[in-house]
C-alpha positions as CSV (number, residue, x, y, z in Angstrom):
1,X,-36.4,-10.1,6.9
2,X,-36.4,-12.1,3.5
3,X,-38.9,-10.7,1.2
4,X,-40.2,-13.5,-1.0
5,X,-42.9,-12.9,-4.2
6,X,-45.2,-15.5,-4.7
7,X,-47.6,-15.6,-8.0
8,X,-50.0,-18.1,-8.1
9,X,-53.1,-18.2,-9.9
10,X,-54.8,-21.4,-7.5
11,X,-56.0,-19.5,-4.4
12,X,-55.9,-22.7,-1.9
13,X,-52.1,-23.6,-3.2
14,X,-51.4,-19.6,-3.6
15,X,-52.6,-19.7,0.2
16,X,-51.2,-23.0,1.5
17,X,-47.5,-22.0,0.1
18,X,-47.8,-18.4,2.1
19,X,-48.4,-19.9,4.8
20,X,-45.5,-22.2,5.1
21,X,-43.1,-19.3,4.0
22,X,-44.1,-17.3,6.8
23,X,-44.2,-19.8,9.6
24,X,-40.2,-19.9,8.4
25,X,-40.3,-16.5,9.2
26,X,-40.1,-15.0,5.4
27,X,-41.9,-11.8,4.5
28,X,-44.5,-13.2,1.5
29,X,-45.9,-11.2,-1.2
30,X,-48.8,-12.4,-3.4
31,X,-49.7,-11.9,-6.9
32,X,-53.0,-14.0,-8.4
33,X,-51.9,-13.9,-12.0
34,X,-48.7,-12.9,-14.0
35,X,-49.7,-8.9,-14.6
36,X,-50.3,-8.6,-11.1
37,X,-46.8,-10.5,-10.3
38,X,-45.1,-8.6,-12.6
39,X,-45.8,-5.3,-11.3
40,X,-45.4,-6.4,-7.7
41,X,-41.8,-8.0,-8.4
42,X,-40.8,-4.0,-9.9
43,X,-42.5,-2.3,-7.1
44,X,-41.7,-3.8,-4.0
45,X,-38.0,-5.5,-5.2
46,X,-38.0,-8.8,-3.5
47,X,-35.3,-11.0,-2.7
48,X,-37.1,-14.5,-4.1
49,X,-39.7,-15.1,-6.6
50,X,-41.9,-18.0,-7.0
51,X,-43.8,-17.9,-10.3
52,X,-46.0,-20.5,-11.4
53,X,-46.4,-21.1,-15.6
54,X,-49.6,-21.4,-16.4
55,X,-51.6,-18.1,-15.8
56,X,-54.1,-15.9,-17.0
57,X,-53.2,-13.1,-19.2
58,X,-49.5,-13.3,-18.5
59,X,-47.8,-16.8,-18.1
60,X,-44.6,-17.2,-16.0
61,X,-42.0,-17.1,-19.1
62,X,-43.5,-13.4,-19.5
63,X,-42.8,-12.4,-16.0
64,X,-39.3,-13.8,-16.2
65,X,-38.6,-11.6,-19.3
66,X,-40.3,-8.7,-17.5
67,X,-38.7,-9.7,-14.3
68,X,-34.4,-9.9,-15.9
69,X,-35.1,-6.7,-18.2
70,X,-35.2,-4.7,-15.1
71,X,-31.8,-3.6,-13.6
72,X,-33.8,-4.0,-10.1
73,X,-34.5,-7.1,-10.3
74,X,-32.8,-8.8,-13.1
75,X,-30.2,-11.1,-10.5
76,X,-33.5,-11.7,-8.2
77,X,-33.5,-15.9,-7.5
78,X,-36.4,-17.4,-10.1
79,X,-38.1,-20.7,-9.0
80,X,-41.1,-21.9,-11.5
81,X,-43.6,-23.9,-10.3
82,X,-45.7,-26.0,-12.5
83,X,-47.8,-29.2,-13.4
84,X,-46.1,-29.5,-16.7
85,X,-42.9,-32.1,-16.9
86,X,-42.1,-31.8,-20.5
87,X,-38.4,-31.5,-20.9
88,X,-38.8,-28.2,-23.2
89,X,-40.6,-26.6,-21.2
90,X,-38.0,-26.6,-19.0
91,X,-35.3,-25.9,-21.2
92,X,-37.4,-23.0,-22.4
93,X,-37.6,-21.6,-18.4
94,X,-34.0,-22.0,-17.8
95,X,-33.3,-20.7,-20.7
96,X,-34.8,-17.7,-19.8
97,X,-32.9,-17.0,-16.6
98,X,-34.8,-19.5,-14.5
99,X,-32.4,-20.9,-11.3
100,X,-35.2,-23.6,-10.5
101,X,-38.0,-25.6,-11.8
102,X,-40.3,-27.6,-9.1
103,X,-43.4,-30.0,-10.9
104,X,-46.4,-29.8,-9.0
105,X,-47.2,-31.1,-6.8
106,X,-44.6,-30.7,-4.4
107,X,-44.3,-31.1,-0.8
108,X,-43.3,-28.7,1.7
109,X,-40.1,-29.8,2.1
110,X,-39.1,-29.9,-1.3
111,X,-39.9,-26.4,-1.8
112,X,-38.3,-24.7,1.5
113,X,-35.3,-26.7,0.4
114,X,-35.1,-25.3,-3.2
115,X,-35.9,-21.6,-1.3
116,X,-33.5,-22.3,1.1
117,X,-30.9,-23.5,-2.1
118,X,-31.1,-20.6,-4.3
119,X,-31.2,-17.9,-0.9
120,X,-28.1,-19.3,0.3
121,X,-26.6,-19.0,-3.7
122,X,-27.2,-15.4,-3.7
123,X,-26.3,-15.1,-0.8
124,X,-22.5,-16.4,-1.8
125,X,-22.9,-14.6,-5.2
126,X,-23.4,-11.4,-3.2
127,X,-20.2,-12.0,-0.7
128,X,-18.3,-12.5,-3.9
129,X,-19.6,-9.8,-5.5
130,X,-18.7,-7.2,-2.3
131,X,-15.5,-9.0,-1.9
132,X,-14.7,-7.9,-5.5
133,X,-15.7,-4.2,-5.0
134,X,-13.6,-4.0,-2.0
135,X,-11.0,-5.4,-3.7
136,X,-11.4,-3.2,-6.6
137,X,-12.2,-0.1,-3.8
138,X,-8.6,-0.8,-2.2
139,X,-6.9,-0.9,-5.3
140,X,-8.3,2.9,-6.5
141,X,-7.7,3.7,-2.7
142,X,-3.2,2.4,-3.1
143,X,-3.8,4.4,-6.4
144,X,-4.8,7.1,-5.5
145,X,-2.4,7.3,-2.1
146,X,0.6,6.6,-5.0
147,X,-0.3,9.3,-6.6
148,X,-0.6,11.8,-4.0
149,X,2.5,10.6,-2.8
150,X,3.9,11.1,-6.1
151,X,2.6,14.7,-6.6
152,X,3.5,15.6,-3.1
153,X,7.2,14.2,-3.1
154,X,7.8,15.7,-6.8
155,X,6.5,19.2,-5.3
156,X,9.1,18.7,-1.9
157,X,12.1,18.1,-4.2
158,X,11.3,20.8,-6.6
159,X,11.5,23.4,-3.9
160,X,14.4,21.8,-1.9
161,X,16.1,21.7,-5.0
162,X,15.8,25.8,-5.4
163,X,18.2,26.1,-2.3
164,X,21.4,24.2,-3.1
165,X,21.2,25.2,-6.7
166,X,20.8,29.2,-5.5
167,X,24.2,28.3,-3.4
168,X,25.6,27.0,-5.8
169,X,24.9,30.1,-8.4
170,X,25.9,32.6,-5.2
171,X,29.0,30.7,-4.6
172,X,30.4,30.5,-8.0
173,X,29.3,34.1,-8.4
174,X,31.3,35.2,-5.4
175,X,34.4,33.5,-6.2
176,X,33.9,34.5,-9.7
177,X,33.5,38.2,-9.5
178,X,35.4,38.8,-6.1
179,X,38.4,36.6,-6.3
180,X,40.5,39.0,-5.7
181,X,39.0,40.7,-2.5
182,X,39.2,37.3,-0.8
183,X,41.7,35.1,1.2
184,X,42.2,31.4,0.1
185,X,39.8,30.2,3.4
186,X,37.2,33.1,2.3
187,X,37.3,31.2,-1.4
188,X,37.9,27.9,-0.3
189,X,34.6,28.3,2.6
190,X,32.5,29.6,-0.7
191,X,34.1,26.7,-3.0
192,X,32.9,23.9,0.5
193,X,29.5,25.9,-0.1
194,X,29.0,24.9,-3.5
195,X,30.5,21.4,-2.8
196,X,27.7,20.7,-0.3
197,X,25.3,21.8,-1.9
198,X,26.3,20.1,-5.2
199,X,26.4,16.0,-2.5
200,X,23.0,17.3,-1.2
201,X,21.9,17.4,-4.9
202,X,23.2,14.2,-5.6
203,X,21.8,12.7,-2.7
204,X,18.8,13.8,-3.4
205,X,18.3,12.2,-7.0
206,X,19.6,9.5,-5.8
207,X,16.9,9.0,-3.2
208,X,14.3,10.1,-5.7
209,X,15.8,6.9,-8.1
210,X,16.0,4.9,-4.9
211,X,12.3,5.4,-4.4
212,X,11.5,4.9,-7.9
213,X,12.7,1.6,-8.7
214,X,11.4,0.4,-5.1
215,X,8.3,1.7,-6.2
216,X,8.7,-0.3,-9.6
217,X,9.8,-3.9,-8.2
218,X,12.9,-3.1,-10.3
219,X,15.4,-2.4,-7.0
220,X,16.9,-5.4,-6.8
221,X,20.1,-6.7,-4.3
222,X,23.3,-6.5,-6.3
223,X,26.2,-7.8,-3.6
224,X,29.6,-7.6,-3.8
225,X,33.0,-8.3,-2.0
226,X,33.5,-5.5,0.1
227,X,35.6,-3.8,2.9
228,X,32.9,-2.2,4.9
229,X,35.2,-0.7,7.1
230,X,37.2,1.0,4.3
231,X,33.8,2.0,2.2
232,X,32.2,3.6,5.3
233,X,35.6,5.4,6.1
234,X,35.5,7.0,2.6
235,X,32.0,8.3,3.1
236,X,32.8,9.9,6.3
237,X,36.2,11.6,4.9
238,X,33.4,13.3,2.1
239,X,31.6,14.4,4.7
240,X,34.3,15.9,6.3
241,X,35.7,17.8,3.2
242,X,32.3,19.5,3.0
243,X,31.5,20.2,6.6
244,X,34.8,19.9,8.2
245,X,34.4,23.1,8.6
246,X,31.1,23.6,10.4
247,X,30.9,19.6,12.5
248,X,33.6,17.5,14.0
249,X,33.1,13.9,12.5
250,X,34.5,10.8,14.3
251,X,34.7,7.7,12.5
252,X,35.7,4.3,14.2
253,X,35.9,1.2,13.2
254,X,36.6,-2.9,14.7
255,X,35.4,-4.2,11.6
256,X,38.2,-5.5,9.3
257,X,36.9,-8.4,7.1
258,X,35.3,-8.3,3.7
259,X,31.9,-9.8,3.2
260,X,29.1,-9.8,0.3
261,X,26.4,-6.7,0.2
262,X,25.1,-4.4,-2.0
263,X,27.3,-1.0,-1.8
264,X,24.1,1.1,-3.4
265,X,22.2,-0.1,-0.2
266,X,25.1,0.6,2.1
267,X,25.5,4.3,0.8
268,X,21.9,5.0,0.9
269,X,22.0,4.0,4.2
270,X,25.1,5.6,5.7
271,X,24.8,8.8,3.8
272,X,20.9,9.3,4.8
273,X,22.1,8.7,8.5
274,X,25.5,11.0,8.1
275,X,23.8,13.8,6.8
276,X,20.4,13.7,9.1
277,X,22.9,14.2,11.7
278,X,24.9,17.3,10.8
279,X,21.6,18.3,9.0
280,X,19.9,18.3,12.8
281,X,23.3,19.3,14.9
282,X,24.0,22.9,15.3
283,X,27.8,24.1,13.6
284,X,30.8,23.0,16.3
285,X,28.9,19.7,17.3
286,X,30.1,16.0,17.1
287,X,29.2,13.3,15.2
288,X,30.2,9.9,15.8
289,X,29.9,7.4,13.1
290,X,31.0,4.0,14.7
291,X,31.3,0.2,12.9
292,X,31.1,-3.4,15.0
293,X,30.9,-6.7,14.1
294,X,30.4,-10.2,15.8
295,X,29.6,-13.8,14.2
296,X,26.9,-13.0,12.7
297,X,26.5,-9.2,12.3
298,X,27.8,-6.0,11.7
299,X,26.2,-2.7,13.2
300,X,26.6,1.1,12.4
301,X,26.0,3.6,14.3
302,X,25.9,7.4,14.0
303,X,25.4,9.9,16.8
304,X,24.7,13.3,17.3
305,X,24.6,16.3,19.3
306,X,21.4,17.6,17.6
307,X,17.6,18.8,18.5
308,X,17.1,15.1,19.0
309,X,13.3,13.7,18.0
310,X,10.2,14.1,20.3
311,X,8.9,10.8,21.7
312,X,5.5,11.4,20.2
313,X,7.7,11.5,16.9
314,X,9.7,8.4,16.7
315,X,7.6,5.8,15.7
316,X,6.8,7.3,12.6
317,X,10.1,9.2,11.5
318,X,10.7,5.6,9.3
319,X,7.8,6.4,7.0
320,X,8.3,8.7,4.3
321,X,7.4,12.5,4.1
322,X,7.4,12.4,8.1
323,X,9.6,14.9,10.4
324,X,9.9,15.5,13.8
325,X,7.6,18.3,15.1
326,X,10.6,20.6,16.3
327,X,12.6,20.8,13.0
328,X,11.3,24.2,12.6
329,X,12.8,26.4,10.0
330,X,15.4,23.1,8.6
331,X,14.3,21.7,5.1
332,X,14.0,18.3,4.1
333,X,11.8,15.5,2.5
334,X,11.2,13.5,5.2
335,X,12.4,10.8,3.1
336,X,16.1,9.8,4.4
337,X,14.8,7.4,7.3
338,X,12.4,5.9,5.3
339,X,14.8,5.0,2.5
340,X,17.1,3.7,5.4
341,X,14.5,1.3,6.9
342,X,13.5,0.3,3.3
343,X,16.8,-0.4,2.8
344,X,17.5,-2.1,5.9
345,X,14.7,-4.5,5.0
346,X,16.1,-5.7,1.8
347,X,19.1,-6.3,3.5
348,X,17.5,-8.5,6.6
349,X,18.5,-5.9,9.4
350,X,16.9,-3.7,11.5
351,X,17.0,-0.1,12.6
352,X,17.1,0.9,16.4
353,X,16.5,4.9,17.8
354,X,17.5,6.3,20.6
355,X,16.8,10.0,20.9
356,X,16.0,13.0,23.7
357,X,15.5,16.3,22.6
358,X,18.2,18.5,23.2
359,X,20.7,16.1,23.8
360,X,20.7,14.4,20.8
361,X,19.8,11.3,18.4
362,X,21.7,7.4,18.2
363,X,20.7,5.4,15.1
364,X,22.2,1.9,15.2
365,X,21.4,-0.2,12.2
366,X,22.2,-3.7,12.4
367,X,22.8,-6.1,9.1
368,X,23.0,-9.6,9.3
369,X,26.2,-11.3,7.6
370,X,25.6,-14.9,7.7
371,X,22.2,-13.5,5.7
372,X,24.1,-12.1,2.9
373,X,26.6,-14.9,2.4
374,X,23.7,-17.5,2.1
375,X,22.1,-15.6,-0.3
376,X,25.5,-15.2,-2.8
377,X,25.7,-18.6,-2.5
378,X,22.2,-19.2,-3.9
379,X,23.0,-17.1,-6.8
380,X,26.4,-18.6,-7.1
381,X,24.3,-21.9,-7.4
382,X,21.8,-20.5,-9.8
383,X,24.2,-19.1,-11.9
C-alpha cells in the first residue's frame, strides 16, 4: 500500500485531507507541525509527502532541507500546500527540491490529481532507474562470462599446446640421435609425427586469432575468386601427408566453377571438420570429404567412422568449450564446431549433424552462392 506523510498544522484540514487519502486506499501518516513531520518522514520512509509552509517551530522549506539531506528520503515526491501565492515563494519551494505547489484552498480533486501526478512520475523514474541497473547488471554479467571464457580458453590451449610441442621435441630427438638405427619409414613415421603435430599447432593459433578478432568486431568477410573444388582438394591432400598413414581420406568433388568467398572462412571451416574427424576415428578408418553444388549452393560434407556424438550432446557441440560426453581420454578445446558455425554464419549457411555413436558422425555445411555474389557486387559498387 502507498504510504503517504501528511503535515499539517490545521487539525480540521489535517483531518479532512486524511480522510480522503485513505478512502483512495493510501496508507496516511500525520505530523501536526514541521519537527513532528520531519522526524516521521526519516522514521517511517514514506513514498509521498504533503507538507504545508506555514508551521510552528519548523516551516515546510525546513522539512524539505531535512527531508533531501537524507539518503532515505531525499527522491521522496514533495507537494507544498499553502495559502500564500506569491511567486517567490514558490520559486523558493521549488527551488528547494519541491515537485508541487497547491494554494489553499484546494478541492479534493485537485489534490488526488497532483498525488496521483507525482506517484505515477516516480513511479516511471523508478522503472527507468531499474531498467538502467539491469542494463548495467547484464553488462558486468557478458563481462564477466568474457572473461572467464577468456581465462578458461587461454588455460585449455596452454596445456594442449604441451602435447604437440613434446612430439615435436621427441621426434626430432629420435631422428636426431638415432638416425642411423632406423629405416627410412621408421624416420619418415617420426618426421609425419612432428609434421602433425607442427598443422595441429597451427590450427590451433589460428583458431585462437579466429576467436579473437570475432570477439573484437575486427573479423571481417574478405572474398575472392576461387576454385572451391581445387582449394578443398589441397586441404585434404595435407591431411593425407600427415595421416595417410594412420586414416584413409576420400575426397570427391562435382563442383567445378569458381565463385566469390572468403578462403580464411573456408579453411577454418574445412580444416576444423577434417581434423574433428580423424581426431574422433580410430587409425585404419575412413573419412569422406565430399563437395556439391546446385543453383544456388554449394555443400561440404565430411564423414566419419568415429565414436560418433551422444544425442543428449548435439545440440550443444556448436558452442564453444563443449565436447561430447564419450571423448574420454582425446584432447581438445571444444572450440572447432563452434568456429565452424561462427563461420558458417558470416557466410549465410548453415550446419547440419548427423551422428550415432559407434557408427560414426556426417557434418554437411551448406553456403549459399547467389549470397556471396550479391554481396561482391555491393562492394564492387561501393568501391
Amino acid at each position: 500500500m502507498t504510504k503517504i506523510l501528511l503535515i499539517e498544522d490545521e487539525d480540521m484540514l489535517r483531518g479532512d485531507i486524511a480522510g480522503w487519502l485513505t478512502f483512495e486506499g493510501y496508507e496516511v501518516l500525520t505530523a501536526a507541525d514541521g519537527v513532528e513531520g520531519a522526524n516521521a518522514a526519516i522514521l517511517d520512509t514514506p513514498d509521498l509527502i504533503i507538507c504545508d509552509i506555514m508551521m510552528p517551530r519548523l516551516d515546510g522549506y525546513g522539512v524539505m532541507l531535512h527531508v533531501r539531506a537524507n539518503s532515505l528520503t531525499h527522491l521522496t515526491p514533495f507537494i507544498f500546500t499553502t495559502a500564500k501565492v506569491d511567486h517567490d515563494d514558490i520559486r523558493r519551494g521549488m527551488s528547494l527540491g519541491a515537485d508541487d505547489y497547491i494554494t489553499k484552498p484546494f478541492s479534493r480533486l485537485e489534490l488526488l490529481q497532483a498525488v496521483q501526478v507525482q506517484l505515477e512520475k516516480r513511479d516511471a523514474q523508478k522503472r527507468e532507474q531499474d531498467l538502467e541497473v539491469e542494463s548495467w547488471r547484464l553488462v558486468l554479467e557478458q563481462e564477466h562470462e568474457q572473461r572467464v571464457l577468456k581465462a578458461k580458453m587461454v588455460a585449455m590451449f596452454s596445456h594442449d599446446f604441451r602435447n604437440p610441442l613434446a612430439t615435436i621435441m621427441s621426434s626430432i630427438s629420435l631422428v636426431r640421435d638415432y638416425a642411423d638405427r632406423m629405416d627410412e619409414q621408421r624416420r619418415v613415421a617420426h618426421l609425419n609425427r612432428a609434421e602433425a603435430s607442427v598443422r595441429q599447432l597451427i590450427q590451433m593459433l589460428d583458431d585462437m586469432l579466429f576467436l579473437a578478432q570475432a570477439d573484437s568486431d575486427n573479423l571481417n568477410l574478405k572474398p575472392e575468386s576461387l576454385y572451391v573444388g581445387q582449394f578443398i582438394e589441397q586441404l585434404v591432400e595435407e591431411f593425407k601427408t600427415v595421416y595417410g598413414e594412420t586414416h584413409k581420406l576420400f575426397f570427391e568433388s562435382h563442383f567445378t566453377d569458381t565463385f566469390m568467398i572468403d578462403p580464411r572462412l573456408l579453411r577454418q571451416i574445412a580444416t576444423n571438420l577434417i581434423s574433428n574427424a580423424i581426431k574422433y576415428s580410430p587409425p585404419g578408418s575412413k573419412v569422406h570429404v565430399a563437395l556439391e553444388n546446385d543453383i544456388e549452393h554449394f555443400s561440404l560434407t565430411v564423414k566419419d567412422q568415429g565414436i560418433g556424438i551422444p544425442q543428449s550432446d548435439q545440440s550443444r557441440l556448436f558452442s564453444a568449450f563443449q565436447r561430447g560426453s564419450n571423448v574420454k581420454e582425446k584432447s581438445g578445446t571444444g572450440l572447432g564446431l563452434a568456429i565452424v558455425q561462427q563461420a558458417v554464419d558470416m557466410l549465410g549457411g548453415s550446419v547440419h549433424l548427423e551422428s550415432q555413436v559407434g557408427v560414426g558422425t556426417m557434418i554437411t555445411v551448406h553456403i549459399p552462392i547467389r549470397l556471396q555474389g550479391n554481396e561482391v557486387d555491393k562492394m564492387i559498387a561501393v568501391d
